[in-house]
C-alpha positions, 0 to 999 in steps of 0.5 A, spaced: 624 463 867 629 461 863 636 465 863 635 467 856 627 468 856 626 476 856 620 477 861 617 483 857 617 480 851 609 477 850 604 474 844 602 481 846 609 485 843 610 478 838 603 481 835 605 488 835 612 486 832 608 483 826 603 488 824 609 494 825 613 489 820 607 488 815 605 495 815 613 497 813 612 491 808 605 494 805 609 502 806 615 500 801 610 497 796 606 503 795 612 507 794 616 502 790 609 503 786 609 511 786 617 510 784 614 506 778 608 510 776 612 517 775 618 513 772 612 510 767 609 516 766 616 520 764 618 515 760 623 512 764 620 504 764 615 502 758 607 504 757 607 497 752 606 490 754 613 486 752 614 482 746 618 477 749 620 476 757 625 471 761 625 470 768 631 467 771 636 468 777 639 475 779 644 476 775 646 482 779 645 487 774 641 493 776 633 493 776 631 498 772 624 499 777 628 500 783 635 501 781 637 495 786 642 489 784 639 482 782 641 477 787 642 470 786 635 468 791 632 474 786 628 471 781 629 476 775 625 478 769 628 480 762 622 483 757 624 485 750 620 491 747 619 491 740 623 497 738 628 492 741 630 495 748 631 491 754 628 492 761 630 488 768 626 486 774 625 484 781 619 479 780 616 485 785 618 491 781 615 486 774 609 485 778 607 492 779 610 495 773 605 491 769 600 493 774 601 500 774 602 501 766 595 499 765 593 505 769 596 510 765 593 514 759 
Protein backbone atom coordinates (compact mmCIF):
# COMPACT_ATOMS: atom_id res chain seq x y z
CA UNK A 1 0.00 0.00 0.00
CA UNK A 2 1.09 3.29 -0.95
CA UNK A 3 1.64 5.99 1.83
CA UNK A 4 -1.05 8.43 0.72
CA UNK A 5 -3.31 5.22 -0.46
CA UNK A 6 -6.57 5.37 2.32
CA UNK A 7 -7.20 1.56 2.76
CA UNK A 8 -11.13 2.47 3.23
CA UNK A 9 -11.65 3.97 0.30
CA UNK A 10 -12.86 1.27 -2.60
CA UNK A 11 -15.02 1.23 -6.20
CA UNK A 12 -17.48 0.54 -3.94
CA UNK A 13 -17.46 4.30 -2.00
CA UNK A 14 -16.01 6.23 -5.25
CA UNK A 15 -19.92 4.56 -6.59
CA UNK A 16 -21.46 6.03 -3.67
CA UNK A 17 -19.75 9.18 -4.07
CA UNK A 18 -20.77 9.48 -7.49
CA UNK A 19 -24.48 8.86 -7.06
CA UNK A 20 -24.74 10.99 -3.81
CA UNK A 21 -23.04 13.67 -6.06
CA UNK A 22 -25.71 13.20 -9.16
CA UNK A 23 -28.68 12.88 -6.82
CA UNK A 24 -27.51 16.63 -4.80
CA UNK A 25 -27.03 17.77 -8.73
CA UNK A 26 -30.43 16.36 -9.76
CA UNK A 27 -32.09 18.06 -6.12
CA UNK A 28 -30.60 21.71 -6.95
CA UNK A 29 -32.09 21.35 -10.44
CA UNK A 30 -35.62 20.54 -9.10
CA UNK A 31 -35.54 23.36 -6.68
CA UNK A 32 -33.79 25.59 -9.13
CA UNK A 33 -37.01 24.60 -11.16
CA UNK A 34 -39.64 25.27 -8.09
CA UNK A 35 -37.64 28.81 -8.11
CA UNK A 36 -38.65 29.23 -11.46
CA UNK A 37 -41.88 28.20 -11.69
CA UNK A 38 -43.23 30.42 -8.68
CA UNK A 39 -41.06 33.33 -9.99
CA UNK A 40 -42.83 32.80 -13.59
CA UNK A 41 -46.29 32.35 -12.12
CA UNK A 42 -45.93 35.67 -9.98
CA UNK A 43 -44.75 37.70 -12.75
CA UNK A 44 -41.38 37.86 -11.47
CA UNK A 45 -39.62 36.13 -14.89
CA UNK A 46 -41.71 36.18 -18.25
CA UNK A 47 -44.63 33.93 -19.78
CA UNK A 48 -43.64 35.27 -23.32
CA UNK A 49 -40.94 33.62 -25.47
CA UNK A 50 -38.14 36.95 -26.16
CA UNK A 51 -37.98 38.95 -29.08
CA UNK A 52 -34.28 39.06 -29.11
CA UNK A 53 -31.43 36.54 -27.19
CA UNK A 54 -27.64 37.17 -26.77
CA UNK A 55 -25.52 34.61 -25.10
CA UNK A 56 -21.82 35.64 -24.19
CA UNK A 57 -19.64 35.35 -21.29
CA UNK A 58 -20.70 36.23 -17.65
CA UNK A 59 -20.63 39.56 -17.39
CA UNK A 60 -20.88 39.20 -13.38
CA UNK A 61 -24.27 40.75 -13.51
CA UNK A 62 -26.87 39.02 -11.50
CA UNK A 63 -29.19 36.13 -12.85
CA UNK A 64 -32.41 37.33 -12.78
CA UNK A 65 -33.44 33.16 -12.13
CA UNK A 66 -31.40 32.28 -9.34
CA UNK A 67 -30.10 35.57 -8.21
CA UNK A 68 -26.17 34.20 -8.60
CA UNK A 69 -23.56 36.48 -10.53
CA UNK A 70 -22.45 35.49 -13.70
CA UNK A 71 -18.94 34.37 -13.88
CA UNK A 72 -16.48 34.68 -16.47
CA UNK A 73 -16.85 30.47 -17.27
CA UNK A 74 -20.49 31.09 -17.20
CA UNK A 75 -22.10 31.29 -20.38
CA UNK A 76 -24.90 33.97 -19.99
CA UNK A 77 -28.07 34.97 -21.93
CA UNK A 78 -29.63 38.41 -22.64
CA UNK A 79 -33.25 38.13 -23.83
CA UNK A 80 -35.07 41.10 -24.86
CA UNK A 81 -39.13 41.03 -24.51
CA UNK A 82 -41.09 43.12 -26.82
CA UNK A 83 -42.41 45.60 -23.99
CA UNK A 84 -38.40 46.32 -24.22
CA UNK A 85 -37.51 44.67 -20.68
CA UNK A 86 -34.36 42.77 -20.31
CA UNK A 87 -33.86 39.42 -18.45
CA UNK A 88 -30.51 37.65 -17.54
CA UNK A 89 -29.51 34.13 -17.35
CA UNK A 90 -26.98 31.11 -16.44
CA UNK A 91 -27.39 29.03 -19.60
CA UNK A 92 -29.34 26.54 -16.74
CA UNK A 93 -31.66 28.91 -15.45
CA UNK A 94 -32.31 29.97 -19.49
CA UNK A 95 -32.66 26.53 -19.93
CA UNK A 96 -35.37 25.65 -17.39
CA UNK A 97 -36.69 28.98 -17.60
CA UNK A 98 -37.96 28.31 -20.95
CA UNK A 99 -38.92 24.82 -20.15
CA UNK A 100 -41.08 26.03 -17.35
CA UNK A 101 -42.90 28.81 -19.24
CA UNK A 102 -44.25 26.55 -21.52
CA UNK A 103 -46.07 24.70 -18.44
CA UNK A 104 -47.81 27.80 -17.30
CA UNK A 105 -51.61 28.52 -18.28
Amino acid sequence: MKINEDPTRDARTSDVSDVAKDELRRQRCDDLSAIIRRKVAAGLLPKEAPVKVWAGYGSGKKCDACGLPTIDADIEYEIDLADHLTFLFHQACFDLWHEERHLQP
